[in-house]
N, C-alpha and C positions, 0 to 999 in steps of 0.2 A: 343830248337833248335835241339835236339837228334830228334825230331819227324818230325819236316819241313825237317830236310836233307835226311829222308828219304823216305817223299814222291818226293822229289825232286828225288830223285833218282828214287825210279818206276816211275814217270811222265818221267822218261830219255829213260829210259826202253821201256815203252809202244811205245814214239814217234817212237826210234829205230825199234822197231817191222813191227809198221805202213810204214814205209822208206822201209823195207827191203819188206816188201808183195806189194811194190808200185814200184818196181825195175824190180819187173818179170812181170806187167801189163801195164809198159807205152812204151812210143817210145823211140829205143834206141838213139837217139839222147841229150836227157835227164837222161839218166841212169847217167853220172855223177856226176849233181849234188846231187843224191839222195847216193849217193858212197860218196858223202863227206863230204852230214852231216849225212848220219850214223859214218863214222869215226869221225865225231864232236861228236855224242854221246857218242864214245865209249871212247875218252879223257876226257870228261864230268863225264862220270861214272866211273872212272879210278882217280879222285879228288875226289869227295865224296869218294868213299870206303879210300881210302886214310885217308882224314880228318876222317870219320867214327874208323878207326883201330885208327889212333895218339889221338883220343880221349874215346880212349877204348870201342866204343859205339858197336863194333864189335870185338871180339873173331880171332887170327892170321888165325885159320885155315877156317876159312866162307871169309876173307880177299883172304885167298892161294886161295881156288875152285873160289870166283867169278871173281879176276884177270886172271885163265886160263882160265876161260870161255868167259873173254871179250879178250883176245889174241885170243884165236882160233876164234872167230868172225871178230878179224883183221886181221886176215893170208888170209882168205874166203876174206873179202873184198878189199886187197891187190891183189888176184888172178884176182879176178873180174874186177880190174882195170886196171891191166897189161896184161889181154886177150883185153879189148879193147885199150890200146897202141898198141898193136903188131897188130892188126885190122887196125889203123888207121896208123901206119906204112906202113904196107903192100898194102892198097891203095897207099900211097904216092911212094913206089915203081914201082906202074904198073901207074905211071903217072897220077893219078887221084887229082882232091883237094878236100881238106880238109879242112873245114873251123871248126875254133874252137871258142866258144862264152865263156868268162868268165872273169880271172880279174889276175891281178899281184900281188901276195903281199910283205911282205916288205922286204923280202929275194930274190928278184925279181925271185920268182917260177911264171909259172903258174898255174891257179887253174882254172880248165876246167869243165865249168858248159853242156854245152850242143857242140855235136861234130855233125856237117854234111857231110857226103861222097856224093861228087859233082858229 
């Protein structure tokens, strides 16, 4: 199991990668949902290392560097998401719509897959 959790983990990795080089090339309309399943990644990879360290299959300090380096990926992707809130605020100030496509979940958040400026 030591070896499937860890390709499981680069296979996490990799998708993440793919998401993130796929956020600067599409329409911003869809940049969201690619914003939150990289954050899905990033919770993903944040369980493995996890399980990985409790099962000793990993060393505290390879555990330290990859959790700060999956934090600082979610500050970036945090940022990224809150320039397009205040984007789509700002329309909604100067009177324009906004229409949002996505889904509720069970904390009744929205979770905003693709956003249109009318």
């Amino acid at each position: 199991e030591k070896f499937s959790i860890g390709t499981e983990y680069k296979s996490s990795m990799y998708q993440m990668l793919q998401d993130i080089m796929m956020v600067n090339k599409i329409e911003k309309n869809k940049v969201m949902y690619y914003l939150n399943k990289i954050d899905s990644n990033l919770n993903t990879q944040r369980i493995y290392l996890r399980i990985m360290k409790e099962n000793k299959w990993i060393d505290k300090h390879k555990f330290q560097v990859a959790i700060e380096q999956i934090y600082e990926i979610g500050k970036i992707i945090i940022k990224s998401h809150n320039k397009i809130a205040d984007k789509c605020y700002n329309k909604l100030n100067k009177n324009n719509v906004v229409a949002i496509k996505g889904e509720i979940d069970s904390q009744m958040e929205v979770i905003a897959n693709e956003i249109y400026i009318l």
